[in-house]
N, C-alpha and C positions, 0 to 999 in steps of 0.2 A: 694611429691616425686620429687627427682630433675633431670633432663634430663644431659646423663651426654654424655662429646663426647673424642674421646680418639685420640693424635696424637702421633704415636710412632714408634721411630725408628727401622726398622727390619734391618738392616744393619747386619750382620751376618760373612759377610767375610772377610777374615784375610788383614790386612793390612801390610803385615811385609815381605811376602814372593815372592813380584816382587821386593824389592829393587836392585839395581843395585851399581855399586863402585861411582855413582855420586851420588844417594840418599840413603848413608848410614843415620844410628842413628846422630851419629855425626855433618855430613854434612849438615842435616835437621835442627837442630837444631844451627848450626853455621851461614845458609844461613837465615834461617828464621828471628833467633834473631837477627843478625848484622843489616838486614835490618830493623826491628820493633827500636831498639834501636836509627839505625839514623831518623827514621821517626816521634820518641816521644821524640829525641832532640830537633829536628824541633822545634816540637808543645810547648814544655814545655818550652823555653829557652825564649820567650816570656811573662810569667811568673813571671819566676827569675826574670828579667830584670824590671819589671813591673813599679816600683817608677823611676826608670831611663829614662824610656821611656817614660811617664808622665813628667818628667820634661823636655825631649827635642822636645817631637811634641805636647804640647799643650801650651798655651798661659800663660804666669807666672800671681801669682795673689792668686790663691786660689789652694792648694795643693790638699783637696781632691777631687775639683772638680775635677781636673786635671786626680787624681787616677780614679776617675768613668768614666772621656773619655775613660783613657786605658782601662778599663775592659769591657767599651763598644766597645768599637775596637778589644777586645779579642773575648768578646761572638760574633762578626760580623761572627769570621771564623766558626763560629757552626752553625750558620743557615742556610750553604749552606752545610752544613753533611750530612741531610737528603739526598739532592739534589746528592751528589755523593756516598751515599747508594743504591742509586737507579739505577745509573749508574755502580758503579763498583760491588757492588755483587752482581749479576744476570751477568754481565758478567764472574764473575770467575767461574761462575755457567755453563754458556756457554763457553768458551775457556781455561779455566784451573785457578787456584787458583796461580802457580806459575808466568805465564805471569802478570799477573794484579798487582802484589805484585809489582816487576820489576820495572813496569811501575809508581807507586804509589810513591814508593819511590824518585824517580830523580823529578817526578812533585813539591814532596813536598819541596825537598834540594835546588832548582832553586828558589822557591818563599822566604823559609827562606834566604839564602845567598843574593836576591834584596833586603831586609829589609835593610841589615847591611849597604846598599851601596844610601839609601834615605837620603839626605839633610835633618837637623832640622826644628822646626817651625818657628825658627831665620833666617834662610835662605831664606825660600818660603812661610814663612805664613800656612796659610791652607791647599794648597798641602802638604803639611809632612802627616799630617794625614792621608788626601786623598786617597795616595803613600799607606800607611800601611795597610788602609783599603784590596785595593785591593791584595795585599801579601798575609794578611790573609784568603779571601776571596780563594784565590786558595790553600793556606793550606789546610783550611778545606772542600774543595770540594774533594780533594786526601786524605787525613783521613776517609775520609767518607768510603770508602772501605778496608782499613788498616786492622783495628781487625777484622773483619769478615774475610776475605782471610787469616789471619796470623792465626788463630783459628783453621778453617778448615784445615791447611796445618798441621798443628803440631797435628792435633786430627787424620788427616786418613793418615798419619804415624804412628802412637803410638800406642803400642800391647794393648790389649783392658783392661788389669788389668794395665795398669798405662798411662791412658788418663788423669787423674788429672795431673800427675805427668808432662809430656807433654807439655799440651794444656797450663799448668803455667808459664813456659819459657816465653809465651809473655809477662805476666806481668812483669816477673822478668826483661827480656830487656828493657820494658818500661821506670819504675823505676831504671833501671842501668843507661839507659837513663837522668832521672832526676837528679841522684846524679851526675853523669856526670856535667852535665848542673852547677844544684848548687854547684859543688865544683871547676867547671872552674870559674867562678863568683865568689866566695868566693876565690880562688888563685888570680887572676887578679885584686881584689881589695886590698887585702894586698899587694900585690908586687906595684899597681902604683897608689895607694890612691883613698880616695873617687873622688877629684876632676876630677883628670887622667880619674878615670872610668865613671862617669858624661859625660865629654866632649869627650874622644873619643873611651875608652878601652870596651866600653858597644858592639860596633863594631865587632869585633873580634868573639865573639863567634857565628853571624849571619854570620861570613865571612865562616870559617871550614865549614859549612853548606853543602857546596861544594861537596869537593874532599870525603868529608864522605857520600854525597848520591853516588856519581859513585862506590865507593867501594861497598857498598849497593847492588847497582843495578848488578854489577858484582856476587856481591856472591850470589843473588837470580835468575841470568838466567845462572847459571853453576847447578841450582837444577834442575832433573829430576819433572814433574806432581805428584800429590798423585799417587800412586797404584790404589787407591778406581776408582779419576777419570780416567784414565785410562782404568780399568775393563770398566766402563762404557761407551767413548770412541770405544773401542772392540767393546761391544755390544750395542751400536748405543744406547743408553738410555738415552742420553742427553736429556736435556730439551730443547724443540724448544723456549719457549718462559719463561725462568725460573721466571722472575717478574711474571705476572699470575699465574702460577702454586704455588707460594708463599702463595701470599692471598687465593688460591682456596684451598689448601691441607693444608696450614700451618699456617691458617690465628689465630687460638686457642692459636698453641703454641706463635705464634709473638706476641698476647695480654698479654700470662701469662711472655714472656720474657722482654714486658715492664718494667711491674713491678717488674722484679727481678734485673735489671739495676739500679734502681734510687739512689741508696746509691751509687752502685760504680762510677757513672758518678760525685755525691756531693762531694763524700769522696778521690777520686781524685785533683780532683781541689781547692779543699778548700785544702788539706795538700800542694800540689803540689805548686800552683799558688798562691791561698788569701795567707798562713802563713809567705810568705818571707816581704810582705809588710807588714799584719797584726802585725807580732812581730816589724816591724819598729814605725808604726806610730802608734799604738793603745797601744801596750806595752813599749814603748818607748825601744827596744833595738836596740845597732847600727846595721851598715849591715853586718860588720863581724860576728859578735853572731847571729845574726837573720839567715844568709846564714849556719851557723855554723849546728845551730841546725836542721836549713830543712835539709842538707846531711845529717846529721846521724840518722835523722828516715827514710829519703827515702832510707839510706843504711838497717837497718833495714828489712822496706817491699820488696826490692830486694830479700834479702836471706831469709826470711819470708814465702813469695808465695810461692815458691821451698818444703818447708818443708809442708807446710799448703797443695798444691796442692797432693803432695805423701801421707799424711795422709787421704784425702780425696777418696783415692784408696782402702784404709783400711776400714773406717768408715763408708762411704759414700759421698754424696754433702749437703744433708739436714744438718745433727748436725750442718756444720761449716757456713752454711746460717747463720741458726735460731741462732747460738750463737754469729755471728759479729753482728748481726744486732741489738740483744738485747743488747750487751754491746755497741754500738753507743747512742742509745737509755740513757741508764743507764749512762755515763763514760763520753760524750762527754760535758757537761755542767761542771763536775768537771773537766777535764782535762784545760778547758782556764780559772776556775780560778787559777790553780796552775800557770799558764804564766801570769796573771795578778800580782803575787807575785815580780815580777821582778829580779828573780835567773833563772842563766841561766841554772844550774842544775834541777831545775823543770820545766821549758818549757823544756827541752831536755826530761824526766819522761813522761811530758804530751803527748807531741807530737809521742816519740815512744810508746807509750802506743793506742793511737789513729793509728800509722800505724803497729801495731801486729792486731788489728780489721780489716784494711783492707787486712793486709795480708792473713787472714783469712777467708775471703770473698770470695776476687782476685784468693785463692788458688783452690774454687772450681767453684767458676763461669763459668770460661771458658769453660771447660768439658761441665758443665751443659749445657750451650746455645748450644753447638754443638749435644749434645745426645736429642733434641729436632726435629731434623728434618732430614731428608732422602737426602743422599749426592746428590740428584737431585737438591735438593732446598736450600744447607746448608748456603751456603755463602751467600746468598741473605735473607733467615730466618734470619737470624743473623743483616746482615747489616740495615737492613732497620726499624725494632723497634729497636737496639740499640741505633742507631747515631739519630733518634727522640726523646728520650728519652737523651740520653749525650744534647742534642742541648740544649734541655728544661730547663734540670734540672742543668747540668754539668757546660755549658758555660757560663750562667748566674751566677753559683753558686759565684764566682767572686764578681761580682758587688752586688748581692743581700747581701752578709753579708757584702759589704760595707755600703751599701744604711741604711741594719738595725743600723748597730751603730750610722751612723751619723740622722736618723731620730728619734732612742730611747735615743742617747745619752749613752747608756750601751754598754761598750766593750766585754762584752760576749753575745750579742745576736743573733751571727752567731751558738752559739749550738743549736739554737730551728729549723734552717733551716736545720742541720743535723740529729738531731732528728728525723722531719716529714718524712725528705727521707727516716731514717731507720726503720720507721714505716711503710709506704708504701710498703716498700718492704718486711717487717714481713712477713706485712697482706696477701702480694702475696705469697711467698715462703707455711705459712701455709695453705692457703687456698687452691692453684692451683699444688703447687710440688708433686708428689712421689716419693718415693727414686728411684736417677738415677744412684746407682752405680753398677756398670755390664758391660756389651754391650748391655741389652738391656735396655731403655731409657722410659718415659712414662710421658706426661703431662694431668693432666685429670680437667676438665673445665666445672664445675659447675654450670647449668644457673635455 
């Protein structure tokens, strides 16, 4: 017989009827998104950029060694994720969800715009890299609180029959974000050629970085607090000390949320980040076709999650778990060898084929992480196994399906690392999920 323990959220009350004319439907979702979108330009424009940047802060000679600097430079800014999971969600927990957003955003826009403005390896040698380290290093310490605070904020807004629908907006700004990104990089290289863009055009898109976080930050401190914390607020129920309180009450759910992250943290980065350089160097297509083809599936999961998250209001969170993660599973080995074919019409097949999976994922997940915990502890629930989990699995995910090709020699051996993540997280969803679609919420944890 098995001991079984239950964390669920009793959250019962209406979130819809303190809004005020500065936190309308609208508002929430125009302050929230603009801000998530510049905060996952930031992250993802580094990326794009990837073979580029490899070629101008590491040392010429050997190309893919070059590539694995960058990705090790990438995965740098994720190991300090956890570190500002720990710091910012448990504070939004304590001072509000909208302040900390705010604040997140401009940290993140100052550290991407100093990239664009670091001297090459030609210029300083080894400081270039150095230099970039440190950039990313404070990216991803203000990341580290991002999705948790932007989850929470869009979930205790949203009337309780379309929290999918909601709570999906961040990904969709995410990903509007990346297409963003990938089709500024894909314009900027057609108009001033590869060379142009090599030597200095690569710039430019870490300069914007800017004026798009003050907007940002603007439009998320003109938003009023949740309702939710507010009520709570009123009635003095904040948490004096929300990290403790975390592990003490919600330490279950944070285990079964591990595991329900690990695909989205692989299945991000790998589409997002490894494909722009992947379809370059392993598939041999140029940068135009390679940039080509990432927009139009990152366009894709944009409007994707939107649909997938609304459906998920319908159906539930479980079905569209259990069915992206079995079609990663199944799809993702044949989907690189149709990019191995070298048609750009079948990498474009593969590729949105692979982000309709995540879109499907992405559409329910959100919801899901937030209906796991009690708006005392939500944003720190959240923060702090997600962003260990993205660090682990996510940031490396990069480098590791480099590492595999060039140690196997097989250009599709980056599916078996997406594979395992989507197995791991099967195994979690069936084993530890019950359906959470409702208001009320329920993880039940098996030991």
């Amino acid at each position: 017989m098995s001991e079984q323990a239950t964390v669920t959220n009793t959250d019962d009350s209406t979130t819809t009827s303190a809004r005020t004319k500065d936190s309308s439907p609208r508002k929430v979702l125009i302050g929230a998104g603009v801000g998530h979108f510049v905060e996952w330009f930031d992250m993802g424009i580094y990326g794009t950029l990837s073979t580029i940047i490899a070629a101008n802060f590491f040392a010429a000679g050997d190309p893919t060694a070059a590539l694995l600097a960058t990705f090790a430079v990438f995965a740098s800014g994720f190991v300090v994720r956890p570190l500002g999971a720990l710091f910012f969600g448990p504070l939004a927990d304590r001072i509000g969800r909208q302040r900390v957003l705010a604040m997140i955003v401009i940290i993140t826009s100052l550290a991407t715009f100093s990239m664009g403005l670091i001297p090459t390896y030609a210029s300083i040698g080894m400081f270039a890299p150095l230099l970039l380290v440190v950039a990313r290093l404070v990216q991803g310490f203000a990341a580290g609180g991002e999705t948790s605070s932007a989850v929470t904020l869009l979930f205790e807004y949203a009337p309780k029959n379309r929290r999918g629908y909601y709570t999906s907006f961040s990904s969709t700004f995410s990903f509007a974000a990346f297409v963003f990104g990938s089709g500024l990089v894909l314009t900027l290289t057609a108009i001033l050629g590869d060379d142009a863009m090599t030597s200095w055009g690569w710039r430019l898109p870490f300069l914007i970085a800017l004026p798009l976080g003050v907007i940002g930050m603007y439009l998320r401190l003109r938003l009023e607090d949740t309702p939710e914390f507010r009520r709570l607020e009123k009635a003095g129920k904040i948490a004096e000390n929300p990290m403790r309180d975390s592990f003490r009450t919600g330490g279950k759910a944070m285990l079964a949320l591990a595991g329900l992250v690990v695909i989205k943290g692989v299945g991000h980065w790998i589409l997002q980040t490894f494909m722009p350089s992947y379809l370059q160097t392993s598939m041999h297509f140029s940068k135009v076709q390679s940039f080509a083809v990432t927009t139009v599936c990152l366009s894709v999961i944009a409007v994707g999650v939107l649909v997938m998250g609304a459906l998920s209001d319908r159906v539930g969170r479980k079905p569209l778990l259990v069915g992206s993660t079995v079609g990663f599973i199944v799809l993702t080995w044949p989907a690189l060898w149709l990019m191995s074919l070298g048609s750009v019409a079948w990498a474009m097949v593969a590729m949105v084929g692979l982000g309709l999976l995540l879109a499907a994922y992405d559409g329910a997940i959100a919801a899901t992480m937030a209906e796991l915990f009690p708006p005392q502890i939500r944003s720190g629930g959240i923060a702090i196994p997600y962003n260990i989990i993205v660090s682990l699995f996510g940031g490396t995910a990069p480098y590791v399906a480099t590492w595999l090709i060039a140690a196997t020699g097989n250009r599709l051996s980056p599916a078996f690392y997406v594979m395992l993540a989507a197995t791991i997280t099967l195994v979690t969803v069936l084993r530890y999920v019950s359906e959470t679609v409702g208001p009320r919420a329920t993880v039940t944890i098996d030991r």
